[in-house]
C-alpha positions in Angstrom: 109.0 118.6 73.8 108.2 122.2 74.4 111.7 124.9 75.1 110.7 124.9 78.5 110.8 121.5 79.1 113.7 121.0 76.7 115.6 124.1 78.3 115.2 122.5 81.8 116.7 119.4 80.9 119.8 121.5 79.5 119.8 123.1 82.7 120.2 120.0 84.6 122.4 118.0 82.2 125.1 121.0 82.1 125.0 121.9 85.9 125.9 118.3 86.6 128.6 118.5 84.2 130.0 121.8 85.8 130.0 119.8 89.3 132.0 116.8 88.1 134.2 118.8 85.8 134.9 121.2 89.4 133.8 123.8 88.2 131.4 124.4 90.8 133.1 123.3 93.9 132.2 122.4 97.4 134.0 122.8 100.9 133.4 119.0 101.6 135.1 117.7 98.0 137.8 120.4 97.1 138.2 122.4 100.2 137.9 122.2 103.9 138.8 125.8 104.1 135.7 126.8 102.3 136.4 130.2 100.3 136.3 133.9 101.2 134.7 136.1 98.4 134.9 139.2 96.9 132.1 140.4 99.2 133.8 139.5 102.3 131.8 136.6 102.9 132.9 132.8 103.9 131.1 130.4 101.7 131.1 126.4 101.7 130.7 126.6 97.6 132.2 127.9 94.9 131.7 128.3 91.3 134.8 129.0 88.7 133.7 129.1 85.3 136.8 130.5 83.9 138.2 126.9 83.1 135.3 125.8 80.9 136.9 126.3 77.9 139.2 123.8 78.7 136.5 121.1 78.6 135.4 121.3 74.8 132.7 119.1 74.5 130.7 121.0 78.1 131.8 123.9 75.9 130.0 123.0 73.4 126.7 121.8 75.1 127.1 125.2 76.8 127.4 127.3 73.3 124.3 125.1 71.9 121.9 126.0 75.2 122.8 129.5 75.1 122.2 129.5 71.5 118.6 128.1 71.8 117.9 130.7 74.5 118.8 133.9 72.2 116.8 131.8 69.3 114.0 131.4 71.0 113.7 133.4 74.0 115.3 136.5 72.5 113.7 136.4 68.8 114.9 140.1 67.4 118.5 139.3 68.4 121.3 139.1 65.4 124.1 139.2 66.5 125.8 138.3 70.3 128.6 140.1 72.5 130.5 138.4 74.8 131.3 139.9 78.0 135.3 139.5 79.0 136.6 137.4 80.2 134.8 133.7 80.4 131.5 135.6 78.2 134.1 135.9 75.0 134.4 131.5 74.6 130.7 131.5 75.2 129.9 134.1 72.8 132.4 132.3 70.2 130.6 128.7 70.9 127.5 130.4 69.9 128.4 131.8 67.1 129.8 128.1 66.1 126.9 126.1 67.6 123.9 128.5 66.2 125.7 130.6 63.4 124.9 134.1 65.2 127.8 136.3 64.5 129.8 137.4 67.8 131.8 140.0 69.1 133.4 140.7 72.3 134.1 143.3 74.7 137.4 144.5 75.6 138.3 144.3 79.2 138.3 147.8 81.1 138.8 148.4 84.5 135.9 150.2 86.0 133.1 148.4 88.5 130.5 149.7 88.1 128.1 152.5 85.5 129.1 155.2 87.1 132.6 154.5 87.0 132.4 154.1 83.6 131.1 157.4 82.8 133.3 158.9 85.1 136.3 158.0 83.2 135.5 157.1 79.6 137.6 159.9 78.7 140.3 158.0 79.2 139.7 155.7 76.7 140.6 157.8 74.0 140.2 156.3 70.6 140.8 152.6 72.6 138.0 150.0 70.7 135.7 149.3 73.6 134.0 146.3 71.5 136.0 144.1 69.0 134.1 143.2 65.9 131.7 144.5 62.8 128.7 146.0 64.0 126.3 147.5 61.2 123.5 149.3 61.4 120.3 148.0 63.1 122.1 145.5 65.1 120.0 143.7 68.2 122.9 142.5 70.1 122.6 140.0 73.1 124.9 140.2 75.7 126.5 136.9 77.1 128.5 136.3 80.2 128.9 133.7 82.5 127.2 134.3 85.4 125.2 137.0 86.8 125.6 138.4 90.7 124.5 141.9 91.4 124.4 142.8 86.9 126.8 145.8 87.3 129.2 143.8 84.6 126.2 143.4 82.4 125.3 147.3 82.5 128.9 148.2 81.9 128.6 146.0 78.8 125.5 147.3 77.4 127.2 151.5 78.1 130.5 149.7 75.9 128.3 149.0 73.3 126.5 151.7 73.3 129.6 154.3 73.2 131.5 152.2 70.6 128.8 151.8 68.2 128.1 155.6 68.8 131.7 156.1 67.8 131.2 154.4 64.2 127.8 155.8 63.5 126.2 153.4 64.0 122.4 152.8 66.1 121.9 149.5 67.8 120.1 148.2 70.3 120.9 146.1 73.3 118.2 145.1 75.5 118.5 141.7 76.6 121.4 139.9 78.7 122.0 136.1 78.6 123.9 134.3 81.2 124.9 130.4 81.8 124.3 130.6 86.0 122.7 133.3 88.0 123.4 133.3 91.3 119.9 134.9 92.3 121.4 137.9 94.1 119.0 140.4 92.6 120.4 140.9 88.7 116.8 140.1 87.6 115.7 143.2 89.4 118.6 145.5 88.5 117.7 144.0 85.0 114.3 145.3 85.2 114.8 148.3 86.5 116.8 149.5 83.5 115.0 147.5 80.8 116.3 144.8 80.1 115.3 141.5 79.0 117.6 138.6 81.3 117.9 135.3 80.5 119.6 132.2 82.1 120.2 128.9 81.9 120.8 127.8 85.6 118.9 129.9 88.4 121.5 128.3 91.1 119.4 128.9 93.8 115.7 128.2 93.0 116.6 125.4 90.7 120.0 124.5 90.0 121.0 123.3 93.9 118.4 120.8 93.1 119.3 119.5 90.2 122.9 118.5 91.6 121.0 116.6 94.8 121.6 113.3 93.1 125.4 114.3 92.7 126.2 116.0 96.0 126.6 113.9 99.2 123.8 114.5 101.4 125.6 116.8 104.1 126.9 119.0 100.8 123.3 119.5 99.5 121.8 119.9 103.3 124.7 122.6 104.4 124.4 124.6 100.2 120.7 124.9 100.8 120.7 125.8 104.0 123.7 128.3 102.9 121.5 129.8 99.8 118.5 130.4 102.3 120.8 132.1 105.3 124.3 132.8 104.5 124.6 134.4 108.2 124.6 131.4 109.4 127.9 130.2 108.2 129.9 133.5 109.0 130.0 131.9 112.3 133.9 130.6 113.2 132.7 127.9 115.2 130.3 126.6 112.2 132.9 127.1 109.9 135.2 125.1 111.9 132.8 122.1 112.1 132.5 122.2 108.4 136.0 121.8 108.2 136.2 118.6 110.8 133.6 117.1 108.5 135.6 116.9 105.9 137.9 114.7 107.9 135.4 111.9 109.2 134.4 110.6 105.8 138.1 109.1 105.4 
């Protein structure tokens, strides 16, 4: 079986898992409120990953896929950084499931690049990454998920500074993620040179692969969602969404 063959089946087989361990949600089964999100927007789906350490054996599967992906996808790579919060277990089951030594980031509250420039200052002689670097290092960095990347470039500039700090030159040029949501990190990624990889591209390929798990009115209204999101910022569709939920008892 050839790694992309073998990489979609992982795909599939953990997206699933992430469904029917709720950790990707849905209006219909877990809420008929739907969810409000960061950005303001109402959505009918929702995806917490912060709980998947508390399923060890998806864990697992997950630290074993992400593993293959720095192996074979990013070649050059050493040693792996986990981004905190839900990066740091992900980073740890690679290090387990592919023996590629991990570190982690410590958790610092700026946004976005810029903020972290602006105020790195601050940071004094704080340890922005947690673990032995050495020279020549060609780190990964592994998160979760991917939405707009500004995480990801805040995690690269912490590795950066930190190594700088101990004297040490590495290099950091590729990001590895379990789900992207598609909202453009591949094109933020490019623009700053850097290699992104994931697991689960929700929208072009990962929807699909939970069609056989979802009802057909969730995988009709997601879809439609993923394509036009507008849409559903409507009360009244909202609202219908919700009365749905009550018909199937």
């Amino acid at each position: 079986m050839t790694w992309k063959d073998a990489k979609e089946e992982l795909g599939k087989e953990i997206t699933r898992l992430l469904y029917q361990n709720g950790l990707i949600k849905t209006w219909y089964r877990d809420n008929p409120n739907g969810w409000k999100l960061v950005s303001g927007l109402w959505s009918p789906f929702y995806i917490q990953l912060r709980p998947l350490p508390s399923y060890p054996e998806l864990l697992r599967k997950v630290g074993y896929a992400l593993g293959r992906i720095v192996r074979v996808e990013c070649r050059d790579v050493n040693k792996v950084v986990g981004v905190a919060m839900t990066g740091i277990p992900i980073a740890c089951a690679i290090a387990t499931q592919e023996d590629i030594p991990s570190l982690w980031t410590r958790k610092i509250d700026v946004r976005s690049l810029d903020e972290f420039k602006k105020n790195i200052q601050s940071y004094g002689e704080h340890t922005l990454v947690e673990g032995e670097f050495e020279a020549g290092d060609r780190i990964a960095v592994i998160d979760d998920l991917a939405t707009k990347f500004g995480s990801k470039l805040v995690a690269i500039e912490q590795i950066s500074y930190e190594a700088k700090k101990r004297g040490l030159k590495v290099e950091c040029s590729d990001v590895v993620v379990l789900l992207d949501r598609e909202q453009g990190a591949v094109e933020v990624a490019s623009q700053h040179g850097i290699s992104f990889h994931s697991l689960i591209p929700f929208k072009s390929k990962g929807i699909a692969w939970l069609k056989t798990s979802l009802s057909e009115i969730e995988y009709e209204v997601i879809t439609e969602y993923l394509q036009d999101e507008a849409k559903y910022q409507d009360a009244k569709v909202q609202k219908e969404l919700y009365e749905l939920c009550f018909r199937k008892i």
